[in-house]
C-alpha positions as CSV (number, residue, x, y, z in Angstrom):
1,X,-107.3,32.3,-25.8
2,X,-109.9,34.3,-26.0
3,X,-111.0,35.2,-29.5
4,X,-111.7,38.9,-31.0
5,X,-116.0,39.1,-31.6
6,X,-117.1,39.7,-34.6
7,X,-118.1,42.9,-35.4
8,X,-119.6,44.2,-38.7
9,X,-117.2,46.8,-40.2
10,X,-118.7,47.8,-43.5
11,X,-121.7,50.7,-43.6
12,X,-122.0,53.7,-45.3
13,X,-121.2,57.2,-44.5
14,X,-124.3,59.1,-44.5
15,X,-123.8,62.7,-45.2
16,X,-126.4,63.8,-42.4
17,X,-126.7,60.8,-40.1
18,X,-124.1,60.0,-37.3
19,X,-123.2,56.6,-35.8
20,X,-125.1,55.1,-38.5
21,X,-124.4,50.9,-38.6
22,X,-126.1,47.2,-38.7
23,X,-126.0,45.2,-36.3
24,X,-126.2,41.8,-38.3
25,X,-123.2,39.4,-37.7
26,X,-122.3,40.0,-33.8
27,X,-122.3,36.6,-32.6
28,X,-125.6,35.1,-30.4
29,X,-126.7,32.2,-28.6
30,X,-126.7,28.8,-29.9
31,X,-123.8,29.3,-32.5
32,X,-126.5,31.5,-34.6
33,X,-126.0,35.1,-35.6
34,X,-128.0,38.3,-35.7
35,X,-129.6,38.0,-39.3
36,X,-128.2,41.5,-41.2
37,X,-130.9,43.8,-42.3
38,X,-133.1,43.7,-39.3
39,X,-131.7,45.8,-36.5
40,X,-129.8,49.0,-36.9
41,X,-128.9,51.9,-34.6
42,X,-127.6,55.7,-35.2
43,X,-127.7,59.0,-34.3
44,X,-130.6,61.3,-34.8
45,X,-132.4,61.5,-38.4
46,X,-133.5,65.1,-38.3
47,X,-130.2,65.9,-40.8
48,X,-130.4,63.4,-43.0
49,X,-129.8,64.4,-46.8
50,X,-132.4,63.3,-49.6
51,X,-129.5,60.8,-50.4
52,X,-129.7,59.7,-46.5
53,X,-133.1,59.4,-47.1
54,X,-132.9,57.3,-50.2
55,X,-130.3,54.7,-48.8
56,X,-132.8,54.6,-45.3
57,X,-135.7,54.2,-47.5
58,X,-134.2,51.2,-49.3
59,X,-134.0,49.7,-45.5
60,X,-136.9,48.3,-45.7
61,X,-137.6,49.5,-42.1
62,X,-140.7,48.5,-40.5
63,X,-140.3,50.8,-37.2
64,X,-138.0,53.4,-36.0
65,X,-137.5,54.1,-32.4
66,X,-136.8,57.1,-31.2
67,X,-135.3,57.7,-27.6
68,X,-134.9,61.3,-27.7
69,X,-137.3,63.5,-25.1
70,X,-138.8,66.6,-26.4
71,X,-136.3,69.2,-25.5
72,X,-133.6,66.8,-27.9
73,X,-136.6,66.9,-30.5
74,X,-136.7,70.6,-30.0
75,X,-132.9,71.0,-30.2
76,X,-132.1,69.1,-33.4
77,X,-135.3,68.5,-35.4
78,X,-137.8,66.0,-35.7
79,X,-136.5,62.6,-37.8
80,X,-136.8,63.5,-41.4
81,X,-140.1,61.1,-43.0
82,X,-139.0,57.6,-44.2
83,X,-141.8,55.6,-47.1
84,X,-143.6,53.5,-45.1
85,X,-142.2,54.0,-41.9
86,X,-144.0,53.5,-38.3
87,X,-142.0,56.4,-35.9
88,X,-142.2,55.6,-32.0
89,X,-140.9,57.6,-29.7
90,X,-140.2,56.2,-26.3
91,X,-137.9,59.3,-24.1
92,X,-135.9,57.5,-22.2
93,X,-135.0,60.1,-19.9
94,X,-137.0,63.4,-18.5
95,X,-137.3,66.6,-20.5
96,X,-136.3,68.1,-17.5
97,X,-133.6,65.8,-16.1
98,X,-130.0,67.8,-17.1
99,X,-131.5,70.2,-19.0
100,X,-129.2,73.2,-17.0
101,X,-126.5,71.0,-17.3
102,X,-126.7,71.1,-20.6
103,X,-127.1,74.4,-21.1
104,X,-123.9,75.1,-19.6
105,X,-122.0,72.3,-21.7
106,X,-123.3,74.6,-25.0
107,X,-122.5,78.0,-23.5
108,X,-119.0,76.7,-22.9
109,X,-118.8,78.0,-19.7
110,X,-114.9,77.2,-18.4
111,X,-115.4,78.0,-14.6
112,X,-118.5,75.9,-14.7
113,X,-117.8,73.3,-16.5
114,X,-114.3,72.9,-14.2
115,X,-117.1,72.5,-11.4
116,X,-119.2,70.0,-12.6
117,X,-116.6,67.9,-14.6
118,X,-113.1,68.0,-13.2
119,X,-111.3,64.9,-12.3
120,X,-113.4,62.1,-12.9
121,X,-116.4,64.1,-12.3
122,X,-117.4,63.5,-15.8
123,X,-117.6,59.9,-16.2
124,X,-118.6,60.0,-12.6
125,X,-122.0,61.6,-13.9
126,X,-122.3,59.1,-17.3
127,X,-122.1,56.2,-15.3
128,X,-124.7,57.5,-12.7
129,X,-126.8,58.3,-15.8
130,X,-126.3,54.4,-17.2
131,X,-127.4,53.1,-14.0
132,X,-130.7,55.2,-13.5
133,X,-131.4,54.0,-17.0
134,X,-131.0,50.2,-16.2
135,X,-133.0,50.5,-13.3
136,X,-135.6,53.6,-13.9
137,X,-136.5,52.8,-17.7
138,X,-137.6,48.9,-17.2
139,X,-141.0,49.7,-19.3
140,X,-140.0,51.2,-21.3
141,X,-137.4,48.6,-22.7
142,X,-139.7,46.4,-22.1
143,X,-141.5,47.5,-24.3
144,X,-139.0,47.6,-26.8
145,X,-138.4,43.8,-26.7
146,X,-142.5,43.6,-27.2
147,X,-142.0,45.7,-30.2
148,X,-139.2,43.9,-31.6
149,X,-140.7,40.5,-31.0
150,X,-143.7,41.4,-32.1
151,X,-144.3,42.8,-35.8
152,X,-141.1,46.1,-35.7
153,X,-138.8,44.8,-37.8
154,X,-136.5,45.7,-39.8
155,X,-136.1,48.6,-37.0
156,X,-133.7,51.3,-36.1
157,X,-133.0,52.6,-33.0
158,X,-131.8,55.9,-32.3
159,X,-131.0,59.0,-29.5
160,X,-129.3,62.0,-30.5
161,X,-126.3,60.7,-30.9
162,X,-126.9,57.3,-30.8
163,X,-124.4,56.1,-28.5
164,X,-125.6,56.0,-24.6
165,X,-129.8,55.5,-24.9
166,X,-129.7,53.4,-28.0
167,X,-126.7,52.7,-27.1
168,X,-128.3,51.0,-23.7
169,X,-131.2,49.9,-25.6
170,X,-129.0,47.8,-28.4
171,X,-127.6,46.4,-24.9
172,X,-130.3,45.3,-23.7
173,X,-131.3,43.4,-26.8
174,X,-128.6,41.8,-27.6
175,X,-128.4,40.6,-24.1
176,X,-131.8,39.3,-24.8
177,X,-130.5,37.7,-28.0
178,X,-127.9,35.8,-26.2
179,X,-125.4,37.8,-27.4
180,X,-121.9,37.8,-25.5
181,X,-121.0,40.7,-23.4
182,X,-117.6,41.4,-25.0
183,X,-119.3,41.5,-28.3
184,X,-122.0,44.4,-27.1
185,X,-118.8,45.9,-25.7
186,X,-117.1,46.2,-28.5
187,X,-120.3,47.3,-30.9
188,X,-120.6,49.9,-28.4
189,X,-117.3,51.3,-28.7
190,X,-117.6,51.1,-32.4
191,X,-119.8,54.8,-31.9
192,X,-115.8,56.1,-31.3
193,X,-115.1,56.6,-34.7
194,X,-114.2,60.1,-35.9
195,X,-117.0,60.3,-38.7
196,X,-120.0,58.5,-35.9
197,X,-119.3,61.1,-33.2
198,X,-122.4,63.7,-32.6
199,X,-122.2,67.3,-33.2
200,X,-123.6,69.9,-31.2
201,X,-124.4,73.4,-33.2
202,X,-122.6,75.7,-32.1
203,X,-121.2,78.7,-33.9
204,X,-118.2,78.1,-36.1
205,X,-115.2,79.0,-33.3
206,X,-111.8,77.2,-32.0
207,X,-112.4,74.8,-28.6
208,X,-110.1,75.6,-25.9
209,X,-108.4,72.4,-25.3
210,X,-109.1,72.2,-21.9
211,X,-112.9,72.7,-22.7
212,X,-112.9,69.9,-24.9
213,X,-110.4,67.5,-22.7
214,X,-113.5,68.6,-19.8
215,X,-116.4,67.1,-22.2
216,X,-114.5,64.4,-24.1
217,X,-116.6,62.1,-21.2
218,X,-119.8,63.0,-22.1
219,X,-119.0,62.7,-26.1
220,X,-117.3,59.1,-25.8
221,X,-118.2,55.7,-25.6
222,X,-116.3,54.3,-22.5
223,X,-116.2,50.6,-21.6
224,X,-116.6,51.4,-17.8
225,X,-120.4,53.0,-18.4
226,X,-121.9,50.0,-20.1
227,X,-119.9,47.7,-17.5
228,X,-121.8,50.2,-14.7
229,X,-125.1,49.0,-16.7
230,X,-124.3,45.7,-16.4
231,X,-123.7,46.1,-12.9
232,X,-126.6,47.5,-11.7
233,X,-128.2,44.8,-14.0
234,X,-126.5,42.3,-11.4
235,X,-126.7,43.9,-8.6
236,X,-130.2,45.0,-8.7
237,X,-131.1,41.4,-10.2
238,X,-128.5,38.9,-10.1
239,X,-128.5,37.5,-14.0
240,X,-129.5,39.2,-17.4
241,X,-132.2,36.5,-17.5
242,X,-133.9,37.5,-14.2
243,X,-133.5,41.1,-15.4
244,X,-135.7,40.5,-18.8
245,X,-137.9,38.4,-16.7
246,X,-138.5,40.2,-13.8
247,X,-137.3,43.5,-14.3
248,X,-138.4,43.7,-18.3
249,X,-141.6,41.3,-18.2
250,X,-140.2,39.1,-20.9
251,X,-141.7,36.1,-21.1
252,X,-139.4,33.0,-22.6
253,X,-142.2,33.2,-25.3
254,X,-141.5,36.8,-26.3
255,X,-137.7,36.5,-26.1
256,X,-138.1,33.3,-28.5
257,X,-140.2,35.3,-30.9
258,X,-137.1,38.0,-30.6
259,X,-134.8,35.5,-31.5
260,X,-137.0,33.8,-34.2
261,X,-137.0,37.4,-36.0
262,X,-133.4,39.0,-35.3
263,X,-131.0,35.6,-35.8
264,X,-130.0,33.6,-38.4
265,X,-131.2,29.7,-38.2
Protein backbone atom coordinates (compact mmCIF):
# COMPACT_ATOMS: atom_id res chain seq x y z
CA UNK A 1 0.00 0.00 0.00
CA UNK A 2 1.23 2.92 -1.12
CA UNK A 3 1.68 5.60 1.53
CA UNK A 4 0.36 9.39 1.38
CA UNK A 5 3.98 11.77 1.02
CA UNK A 6 4.55 14.07 3.29
CA UNK A 7 3.76 17.32 2.69
CA UNK A 8 4.45 20.43 4.97
CA UNK A 9 1.01 21.96 5.77
CA UNK A 10 1.73 24.78 8.12
CA UNK A 11 2.78 28.52 6.54
CA UNK A 12 1.52 31.66 7.04
CA UNK A 13 -0.97 33.71 5.14
CA UNK A 14 0.79 36.72 3.83
CA UNK A 15 -1.55 39.55 3.25
CA UNK A 16 0.22 40.50 -0.21
CA UNK A 17 2.07 37.28 -1.23
CA UNK A 18 0.25 34.24 -3.00
CA UNK A 19 1.19 30.60 -2.99
CA UNK A 20 3.58 31.44 -0.29
CA UNK A 21 5.13 27.81 1.40
CA UNK A 22 8.40 25.82 2.49
CA UNK A 23 9.46 23.22 1.10
CA UNK A 24 11.34 21.51 4.11
CA UNK A 25 9.98 17.97 5.03
CA UNK A 26 8.89 16.40 1.45
CA UNK A 27 10.68 13.22 1.60
CA UNK A 28 14.31 12.69 -0.57
CA UNK A 29 16.75 10.21 -1.34
CA UNK A 30 18.47 8.11 1.04
CA UNK A 31 15.68 8.22 3.78
CA UNK A 32 16.81 12.05 4.40
CA UNK A 33 14.52 15.05 4.06
CA UNK A 34 14.64 18.55 2.61
CA UNK A 35 16.10 20.51 5.65
CA UNK A 36 13.12 23.39 6.41
CA UNK A 37 14.27 26.89 6.11
CA UNK A 38 16.29 26.57 2.89
CA UNK A 39 14.06 26.45 -0.06
CA UNK A 40 10.69 28.23 -0.47
CA UNK A 41 8.47 29.09 -3.43
CA UNK A 42 5.44 31.71 -4.05
CA UNK A 43 3.89 33.96 -6.07
CA UNK A 44 5.20 37.37 -7.07
CA UNK A 45 6.59 39.81 -4.17
CA UNK A 46 5.71 43.08 -5.78
CA UNK A 47 2.47 43.20 -3.22
CA UNK A 48 3.83 42.24 -0.33
CA UNK A 49 2.72 44.32 2.87
CA UNK A 50 5.54 45.82 5.30
CA UNK A 51 4.33 42.87 7.55
CA UNK A 52 5.07 40.52 4.39
CA UNK A 53 8.21 42.11 4.38
CA UNK A 54 9.00 41.60 8.00
CA UNK A 55 8.09 37.84 8.18
CA UNK A 56 10.36 37.47 4.54
CA UNK A 57 13.07 39.41 6.04
CA UNK A 58 13.23 37.10 9.05
CA UNK A 59 13.90 34.30 6.15
CA UNK A 60 17.09 34.66 6.34
CA UNK A 61 17.13 34.38 2.47
CA UNK A 62 20.30 34.39 0.72
CA UNK A 63 18.89 34.67 -3.02
CA UNK A 64 15.53 35.14 -4.56
CA UNK A 65 14.80 33.89 -8.01
CA UNK A 66 12.69 35.46 -10.01
CA UNK A 67 11.17 33.70 -13.21
CA UNK A 68 8.98 36.39 -14.41
CA UNK A 69 9.98 38.18 -18.00
CA UNK A 70 9.65 41.83 -18.32
CA UNK A 71 6.17 42.28 -19.55
CA UNK A 72 5.07 40.12 -15.92
CA UNK A 73 7.53 42.73 -14.21
CA UNK A 74 5.76 45.41 -16.00
CA UNK A 75 2.28 44.04 -15.22
CA UNK A 76 2.51 43.55 -11.47
CA UNK A 77 5.53 45.40 -10.03
CA UNK A 78 9.01 44.69 -9.42
CA UNK A 79 9.54 42.29 -6.01
CA UNK A 80 9.35 44.71 -3.12
CA UNK A 81 13.30 44.99 -1.44
CA UNK A 82 14.23 42.25 1.17
CA UNK A 83 17.52 43.23 3.96
CA UNK A 84 20.26 41.56 2.49
CA UNK A 85 18.77 39.96 -0.28
CA UNK A 86 20.69 38.96 -3.77
CA UNK A 87 17.44 39.24 -6.60
CA UNK A 88 18.09 37.11 -9.81
CA UNK A 89 16.03 37.17 -12.39
CA UNK A 90 16.17 34.31 -14.83
CA UNK A 91 12.65 34.72 -17.54
CA UNK A 92 11.86 31.64 -18.21
CA UNK A 93 9.81 32.26 -21.05
CA UNK A 94 9.82 35.18 -23.87
CA UNK A 95 8.41 38.65 -23.35
CA UNK A 96 6.86 38.13 -26.41
CA UNK A 97 5.66 34.49 -26.25
CA UNK A 98 1.61 34.78 -25.35
CA UNK A 99 1.64 38.13 -24.86
CA UNK A 100 -1.84 38.55 -27.29
CA UNK A 101 -3.01 35.69 -25.68
CA UNK A 102 -2.97 37.29 -22.74
CA UNK A 103 -4.34 40.25 -23.53
CA UNK A 104 -7.43 38.60 -24.54
CA UNK A 105 -7.70 36.49 -21.19
CA UNK A 106 -7.74 40.20 -19.36
CA UNK A 107 -10.15 41.94 -21.73
CA UNK A 108 -12.45 38.99 -21.13
CA UNK A 109 -13.31 38.50 -24.47
CA UNK A 110 -16.22 35.57 -24.51
CA UNK A 111 -16.13 34.87 -28.39
CA UNK A 112 -12.39 34.70 -28.23
CA UNK A 113 -11.68 33.10 -25.51
CA UNK A 114 -14.52 30.19 -26.67
CA UNK A 115 -11.87 30.05 -29.63
CA UNK A 116 -8.82 29.55 -28.10
CA UNK A 117 -10.03 27.56 -24.98
CA UNK A 118 -13.01 25.42 -25.60
CA UNK A 119 -13.01 21.81 -24.93
CA UNK A 120 -9.77 20.77 -23.81
CA UNK A 121 -8.16 23.54 -25.64
CA UNK A 122 -7.02 24.98 -22.43
CA UNK A 123 -5.07 22.39 -20.78
CA UNK A 124 -4.18 21.47 -24.31
CA UNK A 125 -2.14 24.90 -24.41
CA UNK A 126 -0.61 24.49 -20.56
CA UNK A 127 0.66 21.27 -21.24
CA UNK A 128 2.33 22.41 -24.60
CA UNK A 129 3.67 25.35 -22.47
CA UNK A 130 5.23 22.62 -19.72
CA UNK A 131 6.82 20.83 -22.33
CA UNK A 132 8.65 23.77 -24.25
CA UNK A 133 9.87 24.61 -20.72
CA UNK A 134 11.38 21.12 -19.99
CA UNK A 135 12.97 21.10 -23.16
CA UNK A 136 13.65 25.01 -24.30
CA UNK A 137 14.81 26.37 -20.69
CA UNK A 138 17.68 23.61 -20.03
CA UNK A 139 20.23 26.67 -19.07
CA UNK A 140 18.59 28.25 -17.54
CA UNK A 141 17.61 25.60 -14.80
CA UNK A 142 20.76 24.65 -14.99
CA UNK A 143 21.75 27.35 -13.79
CA UNK A 144 19.52 27.27 -11.07
CA UNK A 145 20.93 23.96 -9.60
CA UNK A 146 24.52 25.89 -9.99
CA UNK A 147 23.04 28.55 -7.88
CA UNK A 148 21.52 26.42 -5.34
CA UNK A 149 24.48 24.25 -5.00
CA UNK A 150 26.64 26.82 -4.91
CA UNK A 151 26.35 29.69 -2.18
CA UNK A 152 21.90 30.74 -2.81
CA UNK A 153 20.59 29.54 0.03
CA UNK A 154 18.12 29.94 2.00
CA UNK A 155 16.39 30.87 -1.53
CA UNK A 156 12.95 31.52 -2.84
CA UNK A 157 11.76 30.90 -5.99
CA UNK A 158 8.97 32.61 -7.56
CA UNK A 159 6.76 33.53 -11.13
CA UNK A 160 3.82 35.43 -10.98
CA UNK A 161 1.82 33.20 -9.48
CA UNK A 162 4.09 30.79 -8.53
CA UNK A 163 2.53 27.76 -9.63
CA UNK A 164 3.71 26.66 -13.38
CA UNK A 165 7.59 28.27 -13.78
CA UNK A 166 8.53 27.92 -10.19
CA UNK A 167 6.32 25.59 -10.17
CA UNK A 168 8.56 23.58 -12.90
CA UNK A 169 11.63 24.85 -11.39
CA UNK A 170 10.74 23.38 -7.63
CA UNK A 171 10.32 20.19 -10.04
CA UNK A 172 13.27 20.05 -11.33
CA UNK A 173 14.99 20.39 -7.99
CA UNK A 174 13.47 18.18 -6.08
CA UNK A 175 13.97 15.66 -8.86
CA UNK A 176 17.52 16.60 -8.43
CA UNK A 177 17.22 16.07 -4.70
CA UNK A 178 15.90 12.61 -5.07
CA UNK A 179 12.75 13.50 -4.18
CA UNK A 180 9.76 11.08 -5.21
CA UNK A 181 7.60 12.01 -8.04
CA UNK A 182 4.25 11.61 -6.15
CA UNK A 183 5.64 13.93 -3.50
CA UNK A 184 6.44 16.92 -6.19
CA UNK A 185 2.99 16.01 -7.39
CA UNK A 186 1.34 16.58 -4.54
CA UNK A 187 3.47 19.92 -3.43
CA UNK A 188 2.53 21.09 -6.69
CA UNK A 189 -1.10 20.74 -6.31
CA UNK A 190 -0.76 22.26 -2.93
CA UNK A 191 -0.76 26.00 -5.18
CA UNK A 192 -4.89 24.88 -5.42
CA UNK A 193 -5.72 26.38 -2.27
CA UNK A 194 -8.37 29.19 -2.30
CA UNK A 195 -6.06 31.79 -0.37
CA UNK A 196 -2.51 30.61 -2.90
CA UNK A 197 -4.42 31.24 -6.12
CA UNK A 198 -3.08 34.40 -8.26
CA UNK A 199 -5.08 37.39 -9.02
CA UNK A 200 -5.18 39.28 -12.00
CA UNK A 201 -6.24 43.17 -11.66
CA UNK A 202 -9.03 43.68 -13.09
CA UNK A 203 -11.77 46.08 -12.25
CA UNK A 204 -14.11 45.19 -9.43
CA UNK A 205 -17.11 43.30 -11.68
CA UNK A 206 -19.05 39.78 -11.56
CA UNK A 207 -17.29 36.76 -13.93
CA UNK A 208 -19.63 35.17 -16.21
CA UNK A 209 -19.48 31.62 -15.20
CA UNK A 210 -18.72 30.41 -18.45
CA UNK A 211 -15.68 32.93 -18.60
CA UNK A 212 -14.34 31.60 -15.61
CA UNK A 213 -15.14 27.68 -16.19
CA UNK A 214 -13.05 28.81 -19.90
CA UNK A 215 -9.80 30.02 -17.76
CA UNK A 216 -10.14 27.77 -14.69
CA UNK A 217 -7.09 25.70 -16.91
CA UNK A 218 -4.81 28.36 -17.06
CA UNK A 219 -5.42 29.37 -13.12
CA UNK A 220 -5.01 25.67 -11.73
CA UNK A 221 -2.52 23.37 -10.93
CA UNK A 222 -3.35 20.07 -12.77
CA UNK A 223 -1.60 16.72 -12.22
CA UNK A 224 -1.66 15.96 -16.15
CA UNK A 225 0.79 19.29 -16.89
CA UNK A 226 3.61 18.28 -14.57
CA UNK A 227 3.13 14.57 -15.73
CA UNK A 228 3.50 16.24 -19.54
CA UNK A 229 6.94 17.62 -17.89
CA UNK A 230 7.94 14.52 -16.85
CA UNK A 231 7.22 13.16 -20.04
CA UNK A 232 9.07 15.07 -22.28
CA UNK A 233 11.79 14.73 -19.54
CA UNK A 234 11.67 10.86 -20.61
CA UNK A 235 11.00 10.99 -23.82
CA UNK A 236 13.48 13.56 -24.85
CA UNK A 237 16.09 11.85 -22.34
CA UNK A 238 15.12 8.61 -21.03
CA UNK A 239 15.77 9.16 -16.92
CA UNK A 240 15.71 12.35 -14.63
CA UNK A 241 19.39 11.52 -14.08
CA UNK A 242 20.39 11.71 -17.78
CA UNK A 243 18.18 14.84 -17.99
CA UNK A 244 20.37 16.79 -15.08
CA UNK A 245 23.36 15.35 -16.65
CA UNK A 246 22.98 15.84 -20.07
CA UNK A 247 20.29 18.09 -20.57
CA UNK A 248 21.11 20.41 -17.24
CA UNK A 249 25.01 19.99 -17.14
CA UNK A 250 24.94 18.70 -13.59
CA UNK A 251 27.72 17.09 -12.63
CA UNK A 252 27.34 14.25 -9.66
CA UNK A 253 29.55 16.88 -7.81
CA UNK A 254 27.19 19.76 -8.10
CA UNK A 255 24.05 17.64 -7.39
CA UNK A 256 25.96 16.34 -4.18
CA UNK A 257 26.71 19.90 -3.10
CA UNK A 258 22.72 20.47 -3.72
CA UNK A 259 22.00 17.84 -1.53
CA UNK A 260 24.70 18.53 1.06
CA UNK A 261 22.87 22.15 1.45
CA UNK A 262 18.98 21.46 0.92
CA UNK A 263 18.62 17.90 3.09
CA UNK A 264 18.72 16.88 6.36
CA UNK A 265 21.73 14.30 7.38
Amino acid sequence: MTQTPHVPSTEPELAGVRNFRDLGGLPAADGRRVRPGVLFRSGHLAHATEEDRRFLDALGLHTVLDFRNAADIELDGPDVELLGVRNVNIPLNDPAHGTEFWKLVRARDLDRLREVLAGTRGADRMCTSYREIITARTAEHGRVLALLADDAVPALMHCAAGKDRAGLSIAVTLLALGVPREAIEADYLESNAPHRRYRMRRPQAAEPPEITELLSPMFEARAEYLAAAFAVIEETWGTADRYLAEGLGVTTAVRERLRQRLLTE
